[in-house]
N, C-alpha and C positions, 0 to 999 in steps of 0.2 A: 175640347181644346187641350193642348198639350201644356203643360206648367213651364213655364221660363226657364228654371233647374234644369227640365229634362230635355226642353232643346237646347238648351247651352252644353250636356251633355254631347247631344246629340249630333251637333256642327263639329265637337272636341274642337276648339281655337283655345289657345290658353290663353290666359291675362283678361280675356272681356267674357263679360256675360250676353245673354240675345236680349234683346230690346223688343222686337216684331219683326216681323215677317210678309213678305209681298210675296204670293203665289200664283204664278199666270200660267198659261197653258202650257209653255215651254221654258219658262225662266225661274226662277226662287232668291228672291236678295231677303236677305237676312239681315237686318240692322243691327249693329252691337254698341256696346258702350263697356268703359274701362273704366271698372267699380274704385279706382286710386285717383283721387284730385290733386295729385303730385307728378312729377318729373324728375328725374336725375340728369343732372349738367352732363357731358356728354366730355366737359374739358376737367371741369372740379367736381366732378363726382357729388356736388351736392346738391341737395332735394331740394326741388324750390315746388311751389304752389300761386306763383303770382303770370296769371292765364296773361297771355298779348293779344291771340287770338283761335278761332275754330274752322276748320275749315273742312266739306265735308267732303272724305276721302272713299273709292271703292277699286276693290281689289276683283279682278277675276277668281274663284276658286274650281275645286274640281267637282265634275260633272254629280248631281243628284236626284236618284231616283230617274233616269235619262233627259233630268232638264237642265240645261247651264245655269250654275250658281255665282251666285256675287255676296259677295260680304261689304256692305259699308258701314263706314264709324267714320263717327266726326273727329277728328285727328285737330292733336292742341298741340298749341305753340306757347311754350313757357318762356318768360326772363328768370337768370339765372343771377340772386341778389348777391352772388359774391362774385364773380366775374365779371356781368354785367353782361352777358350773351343771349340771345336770342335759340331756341333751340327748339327741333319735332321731337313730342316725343314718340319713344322707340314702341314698337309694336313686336311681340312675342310672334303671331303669326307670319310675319309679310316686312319687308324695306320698306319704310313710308316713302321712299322716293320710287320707288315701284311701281306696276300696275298688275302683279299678279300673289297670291298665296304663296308663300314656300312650296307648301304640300303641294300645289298645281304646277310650280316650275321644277320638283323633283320627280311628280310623273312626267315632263316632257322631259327632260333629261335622259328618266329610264327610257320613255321610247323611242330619244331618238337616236341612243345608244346603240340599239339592236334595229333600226329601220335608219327611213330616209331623212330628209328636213319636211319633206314633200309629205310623205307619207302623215308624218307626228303633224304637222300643222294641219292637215283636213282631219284627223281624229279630232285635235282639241281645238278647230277652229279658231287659229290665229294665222298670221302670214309666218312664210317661210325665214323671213328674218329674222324674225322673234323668235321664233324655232331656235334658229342659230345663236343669238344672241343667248337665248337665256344655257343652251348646251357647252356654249365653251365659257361663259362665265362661272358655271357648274366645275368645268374641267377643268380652270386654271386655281379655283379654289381646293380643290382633291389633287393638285400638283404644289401645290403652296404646303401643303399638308406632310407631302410625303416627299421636300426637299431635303424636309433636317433625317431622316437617314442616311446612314452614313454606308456611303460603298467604299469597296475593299475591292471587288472583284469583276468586271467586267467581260464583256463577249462581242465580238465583233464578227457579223452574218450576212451574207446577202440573201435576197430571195426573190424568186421570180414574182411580178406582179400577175403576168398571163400566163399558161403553161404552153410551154413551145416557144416561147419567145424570149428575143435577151434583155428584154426591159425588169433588171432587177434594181430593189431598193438594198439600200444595208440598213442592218438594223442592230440597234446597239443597245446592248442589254446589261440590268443590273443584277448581275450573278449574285450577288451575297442577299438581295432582296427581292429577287424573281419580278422582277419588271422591266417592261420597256424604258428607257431614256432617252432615247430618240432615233426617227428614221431619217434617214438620207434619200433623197430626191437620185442619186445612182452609187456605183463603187468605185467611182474613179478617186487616186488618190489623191487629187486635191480637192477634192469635197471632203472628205475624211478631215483629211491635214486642218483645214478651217474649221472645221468642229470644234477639233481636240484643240486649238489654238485657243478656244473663244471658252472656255472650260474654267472656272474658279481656278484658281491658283495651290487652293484650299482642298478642292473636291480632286486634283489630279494628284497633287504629294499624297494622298489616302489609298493611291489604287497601287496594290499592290500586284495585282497578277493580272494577263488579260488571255483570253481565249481568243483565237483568232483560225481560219482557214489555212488552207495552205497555200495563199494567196501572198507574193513577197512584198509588196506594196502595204500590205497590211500593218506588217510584222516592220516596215521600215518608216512610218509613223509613229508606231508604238513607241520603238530606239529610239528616235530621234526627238519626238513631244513626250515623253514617258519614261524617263531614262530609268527611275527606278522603281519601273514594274519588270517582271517575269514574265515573257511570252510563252504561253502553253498552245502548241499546235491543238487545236480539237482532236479527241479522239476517234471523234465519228467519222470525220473529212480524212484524217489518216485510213481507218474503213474502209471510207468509201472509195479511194480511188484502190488499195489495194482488190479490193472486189471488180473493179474494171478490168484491171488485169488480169482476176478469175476470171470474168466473164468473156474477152477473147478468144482466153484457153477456149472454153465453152462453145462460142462459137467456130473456131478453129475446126473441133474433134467433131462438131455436128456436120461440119461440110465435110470430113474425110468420111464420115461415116458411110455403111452402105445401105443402111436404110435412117435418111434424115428425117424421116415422120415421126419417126417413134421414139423422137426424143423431145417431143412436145409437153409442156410443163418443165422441161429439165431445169429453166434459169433460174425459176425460182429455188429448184430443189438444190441447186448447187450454190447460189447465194445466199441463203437464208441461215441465220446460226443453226446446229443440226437439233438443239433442243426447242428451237420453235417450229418443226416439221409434222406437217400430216404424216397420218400415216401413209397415204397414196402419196406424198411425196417424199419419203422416207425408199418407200420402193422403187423407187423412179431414180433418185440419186445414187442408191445400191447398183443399179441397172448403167447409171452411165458411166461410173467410177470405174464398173470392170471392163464395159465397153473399149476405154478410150485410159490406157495406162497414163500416161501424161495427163491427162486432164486428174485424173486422181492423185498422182506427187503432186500438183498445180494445189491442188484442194484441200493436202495433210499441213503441207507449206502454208497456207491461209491458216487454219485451223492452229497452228502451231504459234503462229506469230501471234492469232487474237488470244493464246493465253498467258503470252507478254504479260497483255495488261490484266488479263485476268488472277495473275499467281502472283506476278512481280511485287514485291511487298516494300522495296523503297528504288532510288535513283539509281543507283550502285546496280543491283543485282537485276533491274531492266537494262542495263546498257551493256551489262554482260550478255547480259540471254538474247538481246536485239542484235550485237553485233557476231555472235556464234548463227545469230540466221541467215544473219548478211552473206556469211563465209560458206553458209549450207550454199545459197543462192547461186553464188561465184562458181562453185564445186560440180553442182549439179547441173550448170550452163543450160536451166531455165529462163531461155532468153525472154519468153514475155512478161519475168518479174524486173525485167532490164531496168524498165524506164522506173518501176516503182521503188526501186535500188537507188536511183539516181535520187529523187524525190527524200527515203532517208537519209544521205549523204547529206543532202542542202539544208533541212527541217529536224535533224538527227536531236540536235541539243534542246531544243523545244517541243521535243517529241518526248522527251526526258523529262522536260518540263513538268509534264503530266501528275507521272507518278511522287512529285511534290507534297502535292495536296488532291490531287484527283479530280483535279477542277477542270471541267469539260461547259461547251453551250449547247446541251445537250436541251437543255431548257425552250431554245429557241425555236427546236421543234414545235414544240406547244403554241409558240407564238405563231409558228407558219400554220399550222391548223387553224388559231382562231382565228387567222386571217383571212382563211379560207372561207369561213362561215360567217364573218362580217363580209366579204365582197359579196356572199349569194346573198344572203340577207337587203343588203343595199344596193342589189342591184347592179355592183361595181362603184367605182370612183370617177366624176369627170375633172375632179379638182384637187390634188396630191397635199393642198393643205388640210383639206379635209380629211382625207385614207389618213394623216398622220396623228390627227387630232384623235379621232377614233380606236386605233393601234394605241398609242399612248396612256388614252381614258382605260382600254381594256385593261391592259395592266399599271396601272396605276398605284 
């Protein structure tokens, strides 16, 4: 038989030692006891030793050796002789008002972080509510935690829930501490507006800059609940739509083309920055650039404006160099940069924004990947408080 020492080891619970142990075919409860015949008042911090009563208490713990484990101990109730209070005392492993281990509610937590309610509860055999119960009690104490940082700098994003459809959430993010802070149910601006409305007083005079789409709705919440933050268009969404307007060209010169097969793989070669190209699309883009003359000015013109932001070294010498592109654009009466013309006409000054401090929600990419891999994970969402809880927990 094993020494007392070395299963108390053994179980590692801190504050009690093992007592005995009940072994059955499929179960193992472990008796313990708390080698201190004291108490600490819980109001005055002082040590009393005068018992009221015992009551004996068991906790679920995690699985051992593949049989369900329990821990119980008689759990004592002290008077406290300088207040006069009644008090449990406190337990190192488990909430005496509990019915599980720390250790066993911090493995449901992790798995039901990355799985379902469904899933975590037939692993550790409990119900799905408890499931839930003990996962967002988990998450509201790791958001309690990681309130008092302090944000400077936020992001404002939408993202598709399904691909192909327009069911998007927004997601609002803490730039200066790489976390979610909350997702919205859609992007309409009065769901926004109520957000920000409902925001500490405290946490909104702090945010100094916001990232936002090139969405005007956005950026007219920001003005109006935010008066002294700085709107930075994203640099990615300024990109990306100029890349639409590449990509028509594109389209364009493939239908004049006289053989349109052979310009398969072109979108990507002709989208893509040129120093992240294969080599087989390297030769591909060589191949359409001489093909199709317009489509290649379309492409120096992209290439030219992304090293705006690449060279521009403050606000001054981008809005130079941006608007000598503008007047290229005008000159050259490359009508499919029209509409993206207009676009920096309206977004121009918070396109400017940027080269500030270089603050982009560039970050929020990361967030739509692991979002990606929490819905295959779980199977999807059928309940948006839940997708938000989960989102949130991830980055936390």
């Amino acid at each position: 038989m094993l020494k007392n020492e070395c299963v108390t080891k053994l179980i590692n619970l801190e504050g009690v030692n093992f007592k005995e142990a009940d072994i059955q075919e499929d179960t193992i409860r472990f008796f313990v006891i708390n080698p201190h015949n004291i108490g600490v008042c819980p109001k005055c911090a002082q040590v009393s030793s005068t018992l009221v009563n015992v009551t004996p208490k068991c906790y679920k713990d995690v699985n051992l050796a593949s049989r369900s484990c329990f821990i119980e101990v008689d759990l004592r109730r002290f008077e406290c002789q300088t207040c006069s209070i009644t008090f449990t005392e406190s337990l190192s492993f488990a909430d005496p008002y509990r019915k599980y281990t720390n250790r066993f509610e911090e493995a449901v937590y992790e798995c039901c972080r990355e799985t379902t309610a469904t899933y975590t509860a037939r692993k550790f055999g409990i119900s799905d509510k408890t499931v839930n119960d003990i996962y967002h009690s988990k998450v509201e104490k790791r958001q309690l935690q990681s309130a008092f940082q302090a944000v400077y700098e936020i992001g404002i994003d939408e993202i598709a829930m399904h691909k192909g459809h327009q069911d998007f959430v927004l997601i609002i993010t803490d730039l200066t501490n790489k976390r979610v802070l909350d997702v919205l149910p859609d992007k309409k601006k009065a769901t926004l507006k109520s957000c920000v409305r409902n925001w500490d007083a405290n946490f909104k005079s702090n945010i100094a800059s916001v990232a936002v789409d090139l969405w005007g709705p956005y950026r007219s919440v920001i003005e109006d609940l935010l008066p002294g933050a700085v709107v930075v268009a994203d640099r990615f969404h300024v990109m990306q739509n100029l890349n639409k307007a590449l990509d028509t060209t594109r389209k364009k010169a493939r239908r004049e083309s006289d053989s349109p097969e052979t310009w398969k793989g072109a979108k990507y070669a002709v989208l893509k920055n040129p120093e992240n190209l294969t080599s087989e699309q390297k030769i591909i883009l060589e191949w359409v650039l001489k093909e199709s003359p317009n489509l290649k000015a379309c492409y120096e013109l992209r290439e030219d404006f992304r090293a705006i932001f690449n060279t521009s070294t403050c606000r001054t010498s981008a809005k130079y160099n941006m608007y000598r592109w503008m007047l290229r654009i005008m000159r050259s009466e490359q009508s499919e940069y029209y509409r993206f013309l207009k676009t920096l006409l309206n977004w121009g000054d918070n396109i400017l924004n940027y080269f500030i401090k270089g603050l982009s929600s560039g970050f929020v990419e990361g967030v739509n990947n692991k979002i990606k891999l929490i819905k295959r994970k779980a199977f999807g969402f059928q309940n948006f408080e839940n997708f938000r809880t989960k989102i949130i927990d991830n980055f936390c």
